[in-house]
C-alpha positions as CSV (number, residue, x, y, z in Angstrom):
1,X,-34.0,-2.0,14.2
2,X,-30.6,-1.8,12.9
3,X,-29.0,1.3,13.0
4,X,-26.9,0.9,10.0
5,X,-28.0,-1.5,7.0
6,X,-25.0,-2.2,4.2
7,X,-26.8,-4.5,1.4
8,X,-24.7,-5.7,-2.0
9,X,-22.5,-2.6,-1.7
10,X,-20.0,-2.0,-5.2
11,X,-17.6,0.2,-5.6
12,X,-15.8,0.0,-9.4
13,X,-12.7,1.5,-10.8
14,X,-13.1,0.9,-14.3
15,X,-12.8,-2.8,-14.9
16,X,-11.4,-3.3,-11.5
17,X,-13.2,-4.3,-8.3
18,X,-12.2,-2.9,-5.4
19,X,-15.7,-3.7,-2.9
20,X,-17.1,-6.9,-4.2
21,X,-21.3,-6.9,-2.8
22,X,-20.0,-6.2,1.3
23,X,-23.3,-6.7,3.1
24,X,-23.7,-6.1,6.9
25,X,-26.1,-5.4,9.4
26,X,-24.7,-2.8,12.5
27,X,-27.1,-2.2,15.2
28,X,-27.4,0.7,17.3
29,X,-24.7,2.0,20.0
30,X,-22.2,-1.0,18.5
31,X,-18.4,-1.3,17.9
32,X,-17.7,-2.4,14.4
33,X,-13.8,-2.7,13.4
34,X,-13.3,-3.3,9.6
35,X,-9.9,-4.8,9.7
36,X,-7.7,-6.1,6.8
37,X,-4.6,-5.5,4.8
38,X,-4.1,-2.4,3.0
39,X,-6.0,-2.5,-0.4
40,X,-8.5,-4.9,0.9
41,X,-11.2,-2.1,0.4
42,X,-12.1,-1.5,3.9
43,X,-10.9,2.4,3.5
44,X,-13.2,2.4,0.8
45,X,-16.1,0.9,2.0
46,X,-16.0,3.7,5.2
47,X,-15.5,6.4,2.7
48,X,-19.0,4.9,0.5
49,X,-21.0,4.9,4.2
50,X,-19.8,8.6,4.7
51,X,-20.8,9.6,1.4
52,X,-16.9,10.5,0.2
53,X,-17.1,8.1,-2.3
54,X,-20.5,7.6,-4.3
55,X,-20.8,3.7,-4.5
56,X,-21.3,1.6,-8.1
57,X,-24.3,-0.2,-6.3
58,X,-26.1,-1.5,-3.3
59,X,-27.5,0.5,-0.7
60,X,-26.9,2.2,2.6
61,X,-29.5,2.9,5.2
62,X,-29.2,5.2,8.3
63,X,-32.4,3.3,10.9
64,X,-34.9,3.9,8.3
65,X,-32.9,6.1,6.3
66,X,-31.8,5.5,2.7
67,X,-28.8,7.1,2.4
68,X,-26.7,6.1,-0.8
69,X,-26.6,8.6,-2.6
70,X,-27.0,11.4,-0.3
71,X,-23.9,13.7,0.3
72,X,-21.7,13.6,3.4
73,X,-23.2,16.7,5.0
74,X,-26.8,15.5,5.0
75,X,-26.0,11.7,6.7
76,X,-24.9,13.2,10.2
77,X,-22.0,10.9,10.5
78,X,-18.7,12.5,12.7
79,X,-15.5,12.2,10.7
80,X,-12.3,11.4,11.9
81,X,-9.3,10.7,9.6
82,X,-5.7,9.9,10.1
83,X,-4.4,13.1,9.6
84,X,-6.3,15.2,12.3
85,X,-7.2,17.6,9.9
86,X,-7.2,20.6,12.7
87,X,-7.9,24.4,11.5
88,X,-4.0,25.5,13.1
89,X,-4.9,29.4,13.3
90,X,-8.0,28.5,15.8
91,X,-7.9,27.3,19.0
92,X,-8.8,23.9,20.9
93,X,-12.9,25.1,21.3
94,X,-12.9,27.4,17.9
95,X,-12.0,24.1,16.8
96,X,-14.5,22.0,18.7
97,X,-17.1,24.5,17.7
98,X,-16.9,25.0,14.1
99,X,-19.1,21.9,13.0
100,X,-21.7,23.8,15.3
101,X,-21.3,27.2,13.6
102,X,-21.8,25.6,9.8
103,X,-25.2,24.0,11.3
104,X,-26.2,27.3,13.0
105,X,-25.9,26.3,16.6
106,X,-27.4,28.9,19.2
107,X,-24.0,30.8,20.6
108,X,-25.0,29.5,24.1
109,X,-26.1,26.1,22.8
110,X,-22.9,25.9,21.0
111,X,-20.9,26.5,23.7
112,X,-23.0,24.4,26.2
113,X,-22.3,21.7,24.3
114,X,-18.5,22.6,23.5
115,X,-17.7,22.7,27.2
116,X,-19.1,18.8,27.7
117,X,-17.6,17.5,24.7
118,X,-14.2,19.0,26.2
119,X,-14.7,17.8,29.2
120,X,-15.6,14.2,28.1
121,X,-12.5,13.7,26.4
122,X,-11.0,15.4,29.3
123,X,-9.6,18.6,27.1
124,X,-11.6,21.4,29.5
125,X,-8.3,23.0,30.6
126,X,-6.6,23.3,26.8
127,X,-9.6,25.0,25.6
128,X,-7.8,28.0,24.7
129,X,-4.8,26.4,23.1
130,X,-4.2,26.1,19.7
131,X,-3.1,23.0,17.8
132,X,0.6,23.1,17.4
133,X,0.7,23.8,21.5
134,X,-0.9,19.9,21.6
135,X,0.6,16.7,21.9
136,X,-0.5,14.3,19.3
137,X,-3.2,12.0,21.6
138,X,-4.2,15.5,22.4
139,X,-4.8,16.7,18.8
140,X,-6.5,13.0,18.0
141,X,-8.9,13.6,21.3
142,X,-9.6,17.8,19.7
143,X,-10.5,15.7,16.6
144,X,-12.7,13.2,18.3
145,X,-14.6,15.9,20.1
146,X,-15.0,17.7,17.0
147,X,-17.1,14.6,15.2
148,X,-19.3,14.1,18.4
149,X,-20.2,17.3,19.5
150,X,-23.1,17.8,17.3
151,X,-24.7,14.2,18.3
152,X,-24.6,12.6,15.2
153,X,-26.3,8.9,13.8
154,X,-23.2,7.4,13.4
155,X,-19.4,7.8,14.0
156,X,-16.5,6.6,11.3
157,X,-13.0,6.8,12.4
158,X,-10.2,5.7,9.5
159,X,-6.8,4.7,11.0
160,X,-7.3,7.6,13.8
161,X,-4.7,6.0,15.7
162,X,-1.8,5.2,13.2
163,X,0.4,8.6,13.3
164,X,0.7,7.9,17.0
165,X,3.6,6.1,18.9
166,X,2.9,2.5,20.4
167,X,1.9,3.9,24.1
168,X,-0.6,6.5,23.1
169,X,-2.2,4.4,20.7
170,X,-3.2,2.2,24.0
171,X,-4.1,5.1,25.8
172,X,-6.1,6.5,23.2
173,X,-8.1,3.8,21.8
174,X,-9.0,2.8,25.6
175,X,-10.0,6.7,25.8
176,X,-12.1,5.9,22.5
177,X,-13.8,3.0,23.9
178,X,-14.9,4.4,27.0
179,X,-16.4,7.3,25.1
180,X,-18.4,5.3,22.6
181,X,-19.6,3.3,25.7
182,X,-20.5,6.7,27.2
183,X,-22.6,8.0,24.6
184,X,-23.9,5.0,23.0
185,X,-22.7,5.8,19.6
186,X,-23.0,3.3,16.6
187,X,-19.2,3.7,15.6
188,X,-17.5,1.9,12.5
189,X,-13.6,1.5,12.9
190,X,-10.8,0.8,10.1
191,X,-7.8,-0.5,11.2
192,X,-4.7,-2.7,9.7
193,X,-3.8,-3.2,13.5
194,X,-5.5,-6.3,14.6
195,X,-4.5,-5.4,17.9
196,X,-6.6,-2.5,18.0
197,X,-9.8,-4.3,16.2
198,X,-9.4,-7.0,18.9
199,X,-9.1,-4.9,22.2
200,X,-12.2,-2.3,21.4
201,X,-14.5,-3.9,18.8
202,X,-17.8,-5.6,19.9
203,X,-17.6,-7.2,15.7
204,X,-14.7,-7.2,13.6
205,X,-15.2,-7.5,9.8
206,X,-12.1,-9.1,8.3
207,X,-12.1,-8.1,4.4
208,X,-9.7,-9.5,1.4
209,X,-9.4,-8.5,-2.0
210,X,-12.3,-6.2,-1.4
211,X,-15.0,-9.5,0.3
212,X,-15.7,-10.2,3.9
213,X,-14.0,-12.9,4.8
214,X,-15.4,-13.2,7.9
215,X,-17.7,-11.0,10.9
216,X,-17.7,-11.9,14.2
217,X,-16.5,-11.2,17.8
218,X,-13.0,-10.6,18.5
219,X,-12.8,-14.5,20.4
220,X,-15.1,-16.0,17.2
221,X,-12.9,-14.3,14.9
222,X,-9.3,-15.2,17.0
223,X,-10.4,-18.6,18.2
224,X,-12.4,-20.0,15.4
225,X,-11.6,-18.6,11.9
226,X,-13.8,-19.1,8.7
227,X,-11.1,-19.1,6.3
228,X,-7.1,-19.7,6.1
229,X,-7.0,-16.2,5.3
230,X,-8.7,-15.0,8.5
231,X,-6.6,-17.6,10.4
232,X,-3.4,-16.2,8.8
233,X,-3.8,-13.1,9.4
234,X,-5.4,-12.8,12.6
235,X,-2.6,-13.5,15.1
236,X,0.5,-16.2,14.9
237,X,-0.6,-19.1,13.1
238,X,1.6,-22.5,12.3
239,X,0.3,-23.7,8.7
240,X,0.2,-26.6,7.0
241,X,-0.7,-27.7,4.0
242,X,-1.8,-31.1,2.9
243,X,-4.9,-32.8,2.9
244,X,-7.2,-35.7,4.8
245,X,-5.4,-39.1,5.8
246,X,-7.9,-40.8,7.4
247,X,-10.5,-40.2,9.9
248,X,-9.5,-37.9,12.5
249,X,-5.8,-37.7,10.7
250,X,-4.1,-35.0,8.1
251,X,-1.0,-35.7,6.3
252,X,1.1,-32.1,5.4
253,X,2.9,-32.0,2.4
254,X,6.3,-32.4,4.3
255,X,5.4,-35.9,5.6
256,X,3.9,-34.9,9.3
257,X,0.9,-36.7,10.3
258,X,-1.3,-34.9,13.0
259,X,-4.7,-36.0,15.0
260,X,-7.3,-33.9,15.0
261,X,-10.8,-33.7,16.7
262,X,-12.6,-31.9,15.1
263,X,-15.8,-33.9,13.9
264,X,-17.0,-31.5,11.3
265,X,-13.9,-30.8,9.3
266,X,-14.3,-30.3,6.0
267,X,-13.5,-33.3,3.3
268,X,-11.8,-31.0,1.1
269,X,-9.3,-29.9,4.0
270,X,-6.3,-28.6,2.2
271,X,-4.7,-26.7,5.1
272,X,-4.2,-27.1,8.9
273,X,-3.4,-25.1,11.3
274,X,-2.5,-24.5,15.2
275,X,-2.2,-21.6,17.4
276,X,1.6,-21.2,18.8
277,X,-0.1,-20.7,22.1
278,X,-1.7,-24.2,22.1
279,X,1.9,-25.7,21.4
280,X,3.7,-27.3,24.3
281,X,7.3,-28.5,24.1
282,X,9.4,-31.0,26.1
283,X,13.1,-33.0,26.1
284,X,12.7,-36.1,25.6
285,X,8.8,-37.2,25.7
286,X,5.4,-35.8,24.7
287,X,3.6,-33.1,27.2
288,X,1.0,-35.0,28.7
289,X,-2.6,-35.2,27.6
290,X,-0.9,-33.8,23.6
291,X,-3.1,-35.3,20.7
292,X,-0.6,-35.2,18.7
293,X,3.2,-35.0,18.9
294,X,6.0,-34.1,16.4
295,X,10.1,-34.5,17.2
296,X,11.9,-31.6,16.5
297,X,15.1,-29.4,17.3
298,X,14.9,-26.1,18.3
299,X,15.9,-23.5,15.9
300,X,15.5,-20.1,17.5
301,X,14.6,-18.9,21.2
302,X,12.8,-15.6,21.1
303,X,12.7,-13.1,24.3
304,X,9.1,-11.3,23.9
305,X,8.6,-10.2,27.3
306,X,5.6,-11.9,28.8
307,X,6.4,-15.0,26.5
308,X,9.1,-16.8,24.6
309,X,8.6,-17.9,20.8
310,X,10.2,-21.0,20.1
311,X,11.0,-21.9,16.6
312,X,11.5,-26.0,15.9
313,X,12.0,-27.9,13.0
314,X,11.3,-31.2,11.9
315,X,13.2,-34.0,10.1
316,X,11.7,-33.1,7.1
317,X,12.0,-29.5,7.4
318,X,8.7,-28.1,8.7
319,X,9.0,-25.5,11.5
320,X,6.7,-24.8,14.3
321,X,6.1,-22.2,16.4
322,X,5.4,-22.1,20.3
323,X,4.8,-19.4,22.6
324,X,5.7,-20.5,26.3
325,X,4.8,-18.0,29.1
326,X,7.7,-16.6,31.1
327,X,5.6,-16.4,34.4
328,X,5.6,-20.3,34.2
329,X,7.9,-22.1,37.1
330,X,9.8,-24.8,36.4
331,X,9.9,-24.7,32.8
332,X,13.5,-25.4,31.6
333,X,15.2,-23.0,29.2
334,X,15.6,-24.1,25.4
335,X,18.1,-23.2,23.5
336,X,19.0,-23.7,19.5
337,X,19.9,-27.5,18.9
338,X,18.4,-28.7,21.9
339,X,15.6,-32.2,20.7
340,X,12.3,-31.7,21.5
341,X,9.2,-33.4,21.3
342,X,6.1,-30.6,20.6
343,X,2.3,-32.1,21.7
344,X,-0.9,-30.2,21.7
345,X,-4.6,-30.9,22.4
346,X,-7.0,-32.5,20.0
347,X,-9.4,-29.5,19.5
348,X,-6.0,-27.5,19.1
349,X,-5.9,-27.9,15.2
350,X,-8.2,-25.8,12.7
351,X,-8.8,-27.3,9.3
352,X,-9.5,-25.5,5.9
């Protein structure tokens, strides 16, 4: 049985749309990302399952619970926001406990329960501190143990990770995983940081303009995108649009021809596209096995650490984008104005 059913949910502002009938089926002890641009309605859509936000229509079921139009406190989802939202006058387990209290916890159960949550998220020697005393992975970690102390259904976390700095965020959100592995918790994630959806989530839901555009895993959703938006946004992507030239061929609207082999493209194809990792570039003649190859001059050589993006352009104009790995012997060093011939393999392109 799923754990969490989302059937034709609305949300309306007026005459304007911001959740357009977002339907989705969650089961129990799963990783759920909602990722997306901001405004796409994802925020929105968390904030309707937690009860914040009283939906326009559709439903909402907790296992065999209907649970539309019930308020927040009577859903037993944990909470946690961006802004860590700690009480500053009380300390780390006062802080911890207080969900406990409101519910009327047994003193000893309560603080049974405190000590294991604090442990768990590895906290049991700040017990006593207050919140200004914390780091800020430290404050997110109070605010986690906070929402799953009292055991609930389901846990919603809304950009918990976006006040912190680039290193904690990794450290944190591998923290996160490992303790919704732990306790098996059904746990829905919104995130603008694809990054984060892709490393943790066992389904991402990619929304636009308040629709799903696409659920999947994080490979379904990287290596084989439903729309041109998904493939947009999802990662580096080299576009073209155009449209069908034959069997097997697409023509852009720059002049480029490529071959494709893909059997099932569609016959409306307006768009193609190709991963800058599935790029390969060479002076002089095509990379062996390339379905397709374009000449080009590079335009721009940029350093990313474990790779170099490579930025070529065509006769007619069109750039391209490759990303060569740096632990690769023997490849030779481009630089701008240097001609180059780029290949890739035939299942390389996506069409739309």
């Amino acid at each position: 049985m799923s754990n969490i059913l989302i059937r034709d949910l609305i949300k309306r502002h007026g005459a304007l749309v911001t959740v357009d009938r977002v339907s989705l089926e969650i089961g129990q002890g799963e990783f759920i990302a909602f990722l997306g641009p901001s405004g796409c309605g994802k925020t929105t859509t968390l904030r309707m399952i937690a009860g914040l936000t009283p939906a326009s229509a559709g439903s909402i079921h907790f296992g065999t619970r209907e649970v539309t139009h019930l308020p927040p406190y009577l859903r037993d989802a944990g909470l946690v926001f961006q802004g860590y939202a700690l009480f500053p006058h009380m300390s780390v387990a006062e802080n911890v406990a207080f969900g406990l209290q409101m519910r009327k916890v047994d003193r000893e159960e309560a603080r049974r329960r405190v000590d294991e949550v604090l442990s768990l998220v590895k906290l049991a020697h700040l017990a006593g501190r207050l919140p200004k005393e914390l780091s800020g992975g430290q404050q997110q970690r109070v605010a986690l143990a906070r929402a799953i102390v009292y055991k609930p259904e389901v846990l919603l976390l809304d950009e918990p990770l976006s006040a912190l700095d680039a290193q904690l965020r990794t450290e944190v959100r591998t923290e996160l995983k490992r303790l919704q592995s732990a306790l098996g918790l059904t746990t829905i994630f919104v995130t603008h940081d694809q990054d984060e959806a892709l490393s943790v989530a066992d389904r991402i839901v990619v929304m636009s303009a308040g629709r799903v555009e696409q659920v999947g895993t994080p490979r379904e959703i990287y290596q084989r995108p439903a729309t041109r938006f998904v493939a947009e946004f999802i990662g580096r992507t080299n576009l073209f649009p155009g449209g069908l030239d034959g069997p097997g061929r697409f023509r852009s609207e720059s002049g480029e021809r490529f071959a494709f082999g893909n059997a099932d493209a569609p016959s409306n194809a307006s768009a193609l596209a190709i991963r800058p990792e599935h790029v390969s570039l060479q002076r002089g003649a095509p990379a062996p096995g390339g379905a397709c190859t374009l000449e080009a001059t590079v335009e721009d050589v940029i350093y990313r650490g474990a790779l170099t993006e490579v930025v070529v352009r065509t006769a007619s104009g069109a750039r391209l984008a490759a990303h060569l790995h740096n632990a690769d012997s023997g490849r030779d060093d481009l630089r701008p104005g240097d001609p180059v011939v780029a290949s890739w393999p035939a299942d390389a392109p996506m069409l739309f």
